[in-house]
N, C-alpha and C positions, 0 to 999 in steps of 0.2 A: 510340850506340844507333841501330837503323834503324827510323825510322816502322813501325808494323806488321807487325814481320818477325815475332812471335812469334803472328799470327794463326789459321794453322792449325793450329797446335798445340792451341789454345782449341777451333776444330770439329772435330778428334778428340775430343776428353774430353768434350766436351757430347752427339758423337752415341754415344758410346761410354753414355751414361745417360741415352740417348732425353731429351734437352734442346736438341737441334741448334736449336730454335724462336729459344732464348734468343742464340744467336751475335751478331747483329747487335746487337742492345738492352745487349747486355754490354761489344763493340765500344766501340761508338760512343756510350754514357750515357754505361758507367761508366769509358772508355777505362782497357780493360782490354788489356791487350798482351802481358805477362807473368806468370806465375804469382803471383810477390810480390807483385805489384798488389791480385791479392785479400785481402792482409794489413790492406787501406785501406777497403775492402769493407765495409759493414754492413749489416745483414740489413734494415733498412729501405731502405736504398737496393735490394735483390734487391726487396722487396716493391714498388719504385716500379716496375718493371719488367714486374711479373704473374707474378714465380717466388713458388709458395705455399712454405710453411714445410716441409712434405716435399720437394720437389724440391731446395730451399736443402742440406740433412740429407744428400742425395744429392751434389751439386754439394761440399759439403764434402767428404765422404768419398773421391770422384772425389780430390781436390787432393791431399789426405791421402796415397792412393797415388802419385801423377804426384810428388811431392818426397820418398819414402821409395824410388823406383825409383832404378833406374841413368843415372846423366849420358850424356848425347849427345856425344861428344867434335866432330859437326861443328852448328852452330846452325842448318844448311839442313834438317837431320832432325828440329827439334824444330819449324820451321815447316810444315815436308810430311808430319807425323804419318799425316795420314788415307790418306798413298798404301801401296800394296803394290808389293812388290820385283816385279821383274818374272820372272812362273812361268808365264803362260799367253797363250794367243793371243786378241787383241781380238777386241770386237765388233763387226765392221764393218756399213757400211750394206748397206742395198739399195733396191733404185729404186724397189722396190714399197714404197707406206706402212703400216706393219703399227705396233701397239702391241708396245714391247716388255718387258719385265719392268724393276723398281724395278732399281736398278743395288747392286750388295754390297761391301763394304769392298774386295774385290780389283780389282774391275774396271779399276779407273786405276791406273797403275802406275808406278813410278819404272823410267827406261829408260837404258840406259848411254850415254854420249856417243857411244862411238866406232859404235853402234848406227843412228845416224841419220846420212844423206848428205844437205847441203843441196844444193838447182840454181837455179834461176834467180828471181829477184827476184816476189815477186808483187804485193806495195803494204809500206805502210809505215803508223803511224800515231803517235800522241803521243809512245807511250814502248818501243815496237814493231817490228821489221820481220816482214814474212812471205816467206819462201821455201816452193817446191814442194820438196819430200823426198822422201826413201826410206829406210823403217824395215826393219831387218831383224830378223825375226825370231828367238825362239833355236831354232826348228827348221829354219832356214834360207830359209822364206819369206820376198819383201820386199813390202810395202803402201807403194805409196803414198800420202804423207800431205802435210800441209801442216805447216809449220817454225813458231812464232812465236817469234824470240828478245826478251829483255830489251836495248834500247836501254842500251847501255854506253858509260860518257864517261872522258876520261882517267885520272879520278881513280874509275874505277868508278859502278855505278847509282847515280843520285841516289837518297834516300829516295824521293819521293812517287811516282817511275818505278816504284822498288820493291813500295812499298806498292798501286801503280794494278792492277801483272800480277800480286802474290797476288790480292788482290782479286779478278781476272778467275779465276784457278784454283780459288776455292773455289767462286765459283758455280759454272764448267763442271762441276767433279768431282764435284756430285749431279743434272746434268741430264742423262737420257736419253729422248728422244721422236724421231719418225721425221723430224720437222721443224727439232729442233733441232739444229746444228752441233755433233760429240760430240767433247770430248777423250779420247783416248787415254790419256798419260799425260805426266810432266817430265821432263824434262833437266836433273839436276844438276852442268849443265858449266858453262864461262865462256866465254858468258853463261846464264843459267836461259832455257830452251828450250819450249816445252809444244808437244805434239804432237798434231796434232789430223788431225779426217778430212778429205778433202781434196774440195771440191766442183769436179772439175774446168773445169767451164764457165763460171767465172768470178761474178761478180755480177750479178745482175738489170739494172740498169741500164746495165752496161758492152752488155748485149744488147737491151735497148731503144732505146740509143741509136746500136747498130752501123750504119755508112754502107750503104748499094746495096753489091753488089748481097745481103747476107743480107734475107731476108725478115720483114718485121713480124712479132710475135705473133700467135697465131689470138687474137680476141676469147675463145672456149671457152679455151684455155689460160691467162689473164690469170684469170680467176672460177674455176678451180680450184688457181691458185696462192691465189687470196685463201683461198680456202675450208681451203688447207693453211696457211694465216697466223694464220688467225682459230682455230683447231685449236692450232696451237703457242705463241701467244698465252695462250690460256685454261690452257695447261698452266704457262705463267710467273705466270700472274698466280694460280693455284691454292696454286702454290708460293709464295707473295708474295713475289713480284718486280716489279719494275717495271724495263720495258727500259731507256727513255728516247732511244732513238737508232732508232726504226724508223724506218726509210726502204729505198728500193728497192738503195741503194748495201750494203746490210746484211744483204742476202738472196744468198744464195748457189744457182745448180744445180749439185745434184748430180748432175741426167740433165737430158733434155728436154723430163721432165714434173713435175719436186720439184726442190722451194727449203726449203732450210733457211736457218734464223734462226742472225746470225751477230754478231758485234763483242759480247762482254759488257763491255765498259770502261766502259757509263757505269749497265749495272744496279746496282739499290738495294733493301735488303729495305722492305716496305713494313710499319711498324710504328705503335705506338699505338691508341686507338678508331677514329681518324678515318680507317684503313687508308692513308696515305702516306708519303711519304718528303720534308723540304724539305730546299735544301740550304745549306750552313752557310757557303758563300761564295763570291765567283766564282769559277766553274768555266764553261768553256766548254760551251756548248748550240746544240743543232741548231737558232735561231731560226724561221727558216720551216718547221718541222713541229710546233711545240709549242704547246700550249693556252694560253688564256690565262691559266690561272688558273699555269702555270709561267713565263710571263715576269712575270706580274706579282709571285709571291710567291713563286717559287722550288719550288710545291708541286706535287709527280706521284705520280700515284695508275694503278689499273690503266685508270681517265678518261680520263687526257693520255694513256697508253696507247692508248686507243681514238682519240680525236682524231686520232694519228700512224698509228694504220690509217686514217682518213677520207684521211690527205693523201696517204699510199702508194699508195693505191689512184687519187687524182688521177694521180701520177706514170705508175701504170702504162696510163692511158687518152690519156694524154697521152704516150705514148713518151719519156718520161723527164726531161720538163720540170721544169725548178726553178721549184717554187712560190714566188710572189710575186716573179717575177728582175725585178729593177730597184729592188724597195721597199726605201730603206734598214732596218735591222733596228730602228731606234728606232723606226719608221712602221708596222711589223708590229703589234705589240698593240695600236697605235689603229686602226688599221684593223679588225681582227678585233674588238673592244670595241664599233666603230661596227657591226657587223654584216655587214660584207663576209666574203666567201667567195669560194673559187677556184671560175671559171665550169668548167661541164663539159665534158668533152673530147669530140670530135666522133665518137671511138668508144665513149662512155660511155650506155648505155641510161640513160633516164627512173628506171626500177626503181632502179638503183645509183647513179647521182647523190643519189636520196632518200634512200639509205641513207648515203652519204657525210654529206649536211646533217646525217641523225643523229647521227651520230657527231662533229661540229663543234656541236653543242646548248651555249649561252654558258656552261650549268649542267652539272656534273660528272655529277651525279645525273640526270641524263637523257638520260644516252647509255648505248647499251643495250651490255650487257656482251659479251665475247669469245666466251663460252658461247650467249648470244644470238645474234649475229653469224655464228653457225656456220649456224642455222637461217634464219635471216632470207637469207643469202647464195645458201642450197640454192633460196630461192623465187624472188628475184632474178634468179636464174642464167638465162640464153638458150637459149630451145629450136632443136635441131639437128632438122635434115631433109637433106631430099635435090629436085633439083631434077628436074622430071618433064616439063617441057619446053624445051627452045634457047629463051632470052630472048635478041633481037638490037633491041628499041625504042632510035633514039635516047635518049640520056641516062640508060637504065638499065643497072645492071649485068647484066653481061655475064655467061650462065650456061648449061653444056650438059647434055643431059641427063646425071644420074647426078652430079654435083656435089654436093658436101659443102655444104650452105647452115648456114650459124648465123644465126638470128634474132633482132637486136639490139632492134628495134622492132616493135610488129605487134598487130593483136589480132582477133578471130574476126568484126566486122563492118567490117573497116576491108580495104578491095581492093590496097592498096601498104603494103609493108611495109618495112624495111630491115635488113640483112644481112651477112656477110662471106662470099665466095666461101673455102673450105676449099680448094683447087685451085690460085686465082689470090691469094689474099691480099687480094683487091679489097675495097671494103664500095661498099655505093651502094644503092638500092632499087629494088624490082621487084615486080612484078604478086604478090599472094600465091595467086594460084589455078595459079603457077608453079613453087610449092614443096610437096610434102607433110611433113609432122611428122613424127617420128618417137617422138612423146609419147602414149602411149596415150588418152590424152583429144582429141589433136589441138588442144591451144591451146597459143597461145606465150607465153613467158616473161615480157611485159610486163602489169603490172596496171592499173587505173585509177588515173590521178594524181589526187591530193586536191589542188585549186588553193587556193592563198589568195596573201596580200601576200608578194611574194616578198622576202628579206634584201636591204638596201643592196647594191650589189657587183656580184647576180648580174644585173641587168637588162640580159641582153646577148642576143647573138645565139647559141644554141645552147643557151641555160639554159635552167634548166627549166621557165622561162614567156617564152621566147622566141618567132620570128617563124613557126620550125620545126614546127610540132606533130604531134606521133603519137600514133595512141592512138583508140577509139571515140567519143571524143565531137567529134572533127575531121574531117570530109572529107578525102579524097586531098588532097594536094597540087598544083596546077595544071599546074604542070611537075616533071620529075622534078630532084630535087637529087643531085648525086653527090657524094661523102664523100673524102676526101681518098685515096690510095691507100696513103702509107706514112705512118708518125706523124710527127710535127713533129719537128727536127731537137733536141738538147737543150744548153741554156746552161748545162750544169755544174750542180755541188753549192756550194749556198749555203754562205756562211762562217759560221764558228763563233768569233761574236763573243763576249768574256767577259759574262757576266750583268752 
């Protein structure tokens, strides 16, 4: 018997009687696999779950037909129940971020083998590879897509291989948003294939971290990718889910200005009162991006969720740096328990550093949620202007008229402010009676910092009670400081030591 093969067969017939809620709690309490299972089943055990006594009535009846129908002669159809054959043409993306409609029984679809052309390697992961593909359609259109097959060993998929890429297909096949990575549909070949949309610009981080001569992020592009994070986010955690693996390495472009959320291998429904999910034993974790309330007890909520947008959002101001490189991973949860925090990155506004430490708060309960995050990010955010005269002052940046300025730093009584040339890529700071706004109130983005004791950790040079200070309640600076021109170079993705 294969760990889990009989899974979605279960989230057909539960969403077939509007119960799809109950999928995971059925899963995973009552390891429920196969239809006989249910014969072990008793109605107090449903009640431990939170299925009332009508729905039980229903869920029975459902069974009642699903063992008086007709046998499957292949066992891949009784675990891919919820897909349709393939009759129509996908929904592909588009660059522009639009809401799109709930997704309908047909939309994923089971796709013929000989339908899909694999090409060239794109990464690999546990139990996974991915190739770049080309789906053809059966009106003879081809879409390019991206391949993931089922990692196959001599002796065929191990179980828990098995079990890891259902698992990954039943979440993708009810996720539809403009941000989330959408599968298409499976591949009932050898090996089981899932076809998905293909973000061809690679990973976020593989483009943070690209050498000279590609040029930095604009600061503006970075805060609206977050702002698309924290939007697809709230749309996972609405649906309870919990990712458990955001990082920059997880985000995908699909254009130059959208990142879809990507890798579901390690999401988990988030069930019970307490809304989380523990886990039941080591399993490998993304150490240096996860709260501590998951290294210590195994426990992630939409929380550690937000935590791991706190560190992503390190990553992306830091051009792609691994957080905490060099702390062994046993020294991570003491350190973060003693109240260290990653210092802020040298293109990281005041604003959004504060918003990071939020989201790192010791307590679950007081980091403000994804739906929060959306609003909080829109205030955050840096005001763009335009630069209205030639700045040529030693040690300032360099700026001509008619230049794109974004305002990292700055506020309506403070005479130097700091920036990133839109143009040049540069940041550094400059006279601000040298830029005008283009914010109809004419203030910039940064707000008053509330000072107090700043966390163990950050007492360094760039923090956010360091040497540096911006903002109306400090004088210019004596001399001009100029900011680094491209992001620090990046030392990889930390390892994924077992719990």
């Amino acid at each position: 018997m294969l760990p889990e093969a009989g899974s979605l067969w279960l989230l057909k017939l539960l969403r077939d009687i509007q119960l799809a809620q109950f999928y995971w709690p059925i899963l995973e309490e009552l390891n429920v696999t196969r239809p006989e299972h249910f014969d072990f089943v008793k109605p107090e055990d449903l009640d431990g779950i939170g299925m009332g006594r009508p729905a039980q009535r229903r869920l029975s009846e459902a069974l009642k037909r699903l063992r008086s129908g007709p046998k499957s002669k292949n066992w891949v159809y009784k675990i891919l129940g919820g897909f349709a054959p393939e009759h129509k043409e996908p929904t592909l993306p588009s660059d522009s971020p639009r809401h799109l409609p709930e997704p309908e029984g047909g939309l994923k679809c089971l796709i013929p083998e000989g339908a899909v052309c694999r090409g060239e390697l794109l990464g690999s992961g546990c139990f996974g590879v991915v190739h770049r593909g080309l789906w053809t359609l059966p009106s003879g259109k081809s879409v390019p897509v991206a391949v993931k097959s089922l990692r196959v060993g001599p002796e065929g998929p191990m179980g828990t291989e098995l079990g890891d890429f259902l698992r990954e297909v039943s979440v993708m096949m009810n996720l539809e948003h403009p941000h989330v990575l959408r599968l298409h549909g499976l591949v009932l070949g050898q090996p089981l294939q899932m076809v998905m949309e293909l973000a061809p610009l690679g990973s976020l981080h593989a483009r943070l971290t690209a050498p000279a001569p590609t040029p930095p992020l604009l600061v503006a592009l970075l805060c609206l990718f977050l702002r698309q994070l924290a939007g697809a986010m709230a749309y996972l955690g609405a649906r309870g889910l919990v990712h458990r693996d955001l990082a920059t390495r997880n985000l995908l472009l699909a254009s130059p200005r959208t990142i879809k959320v990507a890798d579901f291998g390690l999401v988990r429904p988030l069930g019970g009162a307490r809304g989380r999910y523990v886990m039941g034993g080591p399993r490998p974790i993304p150490y240096a991006w996860c709260a501590p309330e998951s290294l210590r007890h195994g426990a992630f909520s939409s929380a550690s969720d937000v935590w791991m947008f706190g560190v992503t959002l390190w990553e992306m101001f830091s051009g792609g740096e691994e957080p905490w490189a060099g702390v062994p991973p046993y020294l991570i949860l003491q350190r973060l328990e003693d109240r260290a925090r990653l210092p802020r990155p040298p293109l990281c506004s005041r604003a959004l550093y504060s918003l990071a430490l939020r989201c790192w708060a010791p307590h679950p309960a007081d980091r403000p949620s994804f739906s929060h995050l959306e609003g909080l990010l829109q205030e955050a955010g840096p005001s763009e202007g335009c630069c209205v005269r030639d700045v040529t002052e030693p040690g300032a940046l360099r700026m001509e008229t008619g230049d794109p300025i974004t305002v990292i730093e700055g506020s309506p009584d403070s005479t130097i402010w700091k920036g990133q040339n839109g143009r040049t890529f540069k940041v550094g700071s400059f006279p601000a009676s040298a830029v005008t706004l283009a914010d109809a109130g004419g203030l910039p983005a940064t707000r008053p910092v509330h000072r107090g004791t700043p966390a163990r950790g950050d007492q360094h040079p760039g923090s956010i009670d360091g040497p540096f200070s911006w903002g109306p309640s400090s004088p210019a600076p004596a001399a001009w400081q100029s900011a680094a021109t491209h992001p620090p170079a990046s030392t990889g993705r930390s390892a994924l030591p077992p719990e």
